[in-house]
VEXDREN-2710 file (C-alpha; in Angstrom, 1 decimal):
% VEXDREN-2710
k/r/px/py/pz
1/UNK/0.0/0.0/0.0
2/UNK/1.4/3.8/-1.0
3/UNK/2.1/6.3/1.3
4/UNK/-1.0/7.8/-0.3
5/UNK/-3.5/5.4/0.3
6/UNK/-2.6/4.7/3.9
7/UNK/-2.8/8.8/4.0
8/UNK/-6.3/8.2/2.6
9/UNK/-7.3/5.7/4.9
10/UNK/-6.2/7.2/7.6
11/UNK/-7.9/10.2/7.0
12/UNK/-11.0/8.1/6.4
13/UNK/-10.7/6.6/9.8
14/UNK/-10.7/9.6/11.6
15/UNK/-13.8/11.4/10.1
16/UNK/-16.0/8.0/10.5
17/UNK/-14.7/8.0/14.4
18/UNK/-15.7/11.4/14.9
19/UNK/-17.5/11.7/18.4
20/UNK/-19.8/14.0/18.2
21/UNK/-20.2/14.5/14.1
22/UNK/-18.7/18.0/13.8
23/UNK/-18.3/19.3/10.7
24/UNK/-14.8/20.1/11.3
25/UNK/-14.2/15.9/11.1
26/UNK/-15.9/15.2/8.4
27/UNK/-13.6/17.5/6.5
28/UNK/-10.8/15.9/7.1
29/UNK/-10.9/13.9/3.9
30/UNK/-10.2/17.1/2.2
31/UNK/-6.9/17.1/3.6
32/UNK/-6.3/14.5/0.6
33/UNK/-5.7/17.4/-1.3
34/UNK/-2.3/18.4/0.4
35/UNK/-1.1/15.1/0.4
36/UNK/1.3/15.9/-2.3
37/UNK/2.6/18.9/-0.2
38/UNK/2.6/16.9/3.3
39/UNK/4.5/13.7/1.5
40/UNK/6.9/15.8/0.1
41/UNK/6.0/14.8/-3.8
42/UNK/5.5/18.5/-4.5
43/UNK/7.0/21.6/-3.2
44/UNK/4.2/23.8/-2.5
45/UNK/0.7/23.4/-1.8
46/UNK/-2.1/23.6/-4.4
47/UNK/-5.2/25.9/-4.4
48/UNK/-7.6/22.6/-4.1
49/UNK/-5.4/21.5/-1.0
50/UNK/-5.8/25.3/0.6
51/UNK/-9.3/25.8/0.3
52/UNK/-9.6/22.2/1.8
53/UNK/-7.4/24.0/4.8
54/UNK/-10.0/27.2/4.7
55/UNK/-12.6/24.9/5.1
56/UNK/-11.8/23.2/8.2
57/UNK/-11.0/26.9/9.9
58/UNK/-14.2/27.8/8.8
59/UNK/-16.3/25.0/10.2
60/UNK/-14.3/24.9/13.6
61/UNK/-15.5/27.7/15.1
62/UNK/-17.0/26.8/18.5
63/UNK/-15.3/25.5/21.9
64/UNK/-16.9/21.9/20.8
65/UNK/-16.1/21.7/17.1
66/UNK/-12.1/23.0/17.9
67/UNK/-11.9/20.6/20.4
68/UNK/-13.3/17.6/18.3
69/UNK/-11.2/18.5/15.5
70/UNK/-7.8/18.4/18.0
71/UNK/-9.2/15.0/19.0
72/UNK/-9.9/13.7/15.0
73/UNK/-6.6/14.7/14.4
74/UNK/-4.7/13.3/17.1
75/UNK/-6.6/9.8/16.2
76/UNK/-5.1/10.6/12.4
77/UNK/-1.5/11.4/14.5
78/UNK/-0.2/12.3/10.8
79/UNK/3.8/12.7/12.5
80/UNK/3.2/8.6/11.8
81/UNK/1.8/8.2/8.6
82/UNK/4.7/10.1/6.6
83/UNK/3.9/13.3/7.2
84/UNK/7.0/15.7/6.6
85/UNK/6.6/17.5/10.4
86/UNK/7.8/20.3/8.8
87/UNK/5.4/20.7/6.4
88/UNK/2.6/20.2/8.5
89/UNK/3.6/23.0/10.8
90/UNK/4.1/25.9/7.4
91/UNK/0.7/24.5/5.6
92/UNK/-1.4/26.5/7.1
93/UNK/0.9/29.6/7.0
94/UNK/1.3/28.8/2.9
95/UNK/-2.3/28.8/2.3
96/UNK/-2.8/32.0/4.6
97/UNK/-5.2/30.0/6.9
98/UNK/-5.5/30.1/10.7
99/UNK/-6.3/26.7/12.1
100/UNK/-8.1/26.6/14.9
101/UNK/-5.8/23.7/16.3
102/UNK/-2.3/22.6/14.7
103/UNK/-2.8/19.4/11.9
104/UNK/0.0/17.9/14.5
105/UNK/-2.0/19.0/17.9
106/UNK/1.0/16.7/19.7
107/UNK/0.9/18.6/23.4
108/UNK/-2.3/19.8/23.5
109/UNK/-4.8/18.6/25.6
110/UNK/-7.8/19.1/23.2
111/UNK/-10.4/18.5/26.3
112/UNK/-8.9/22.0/27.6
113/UNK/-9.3/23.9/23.7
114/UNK/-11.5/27.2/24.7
115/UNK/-12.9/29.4/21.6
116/UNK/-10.3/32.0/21.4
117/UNK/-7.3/29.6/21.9
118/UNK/-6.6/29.5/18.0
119/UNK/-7.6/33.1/17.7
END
């Protein structure tokens, strides 16, 4: 299996585990789009993958939706799945987007997220 499709599946995974259904999880298979950038096949994100990015921040907007999000994407833990750490951290900086959580929420307890955290 490609680095790819376990990116895919994981991705998968973690929106059909979603707790409480946010919107914010389901979005995750979006993130698909920055594969490319996150694997390293590709030096710079694409529009599709930043308007995937936009679209979580947009639908994270609440204490409950930042804090399932945090949670969806520690179950994802991308730093595992071939994730350039590096990468992950500049995303959302490259596509001018401010996450409401990082994509690698490693010491964060995502129980303690309040609304203006990310803000």
């Amino acid at each position: 299996m490609g680095l790819y499709s376990v990116f895919w599946a994981v991705i998968l995974l973690a929106s059909a585990n979603s707790v409480h259904g946010s919107d914010a999880c389901t979005g995750l298979p979006g993130l698909l789009n920055c594969a490319p950038f996150l694997l390293g096949s590709v030096s710079s994100p694409d529009a599709k993958c930043c308007k995937s990015l936009k679209w979580l921040s947009q639908h994270a907007i609440n204490r409950e939706d930042k804090r399932e999000l945090c949670k969806c994407l520690k179950i994802e833990d991308l730093k595992h799945k071939g994730v350039i750490l590096d990468r992950a951290k500049a995303l959302p900086r490259l596509c001018k987007v401010q996450l409401p959580v990082p994509l690698i929420p490693d010491n964060i307890d995502c129980d303690k997220i309040k609304v203006a955290d990310a803000e």
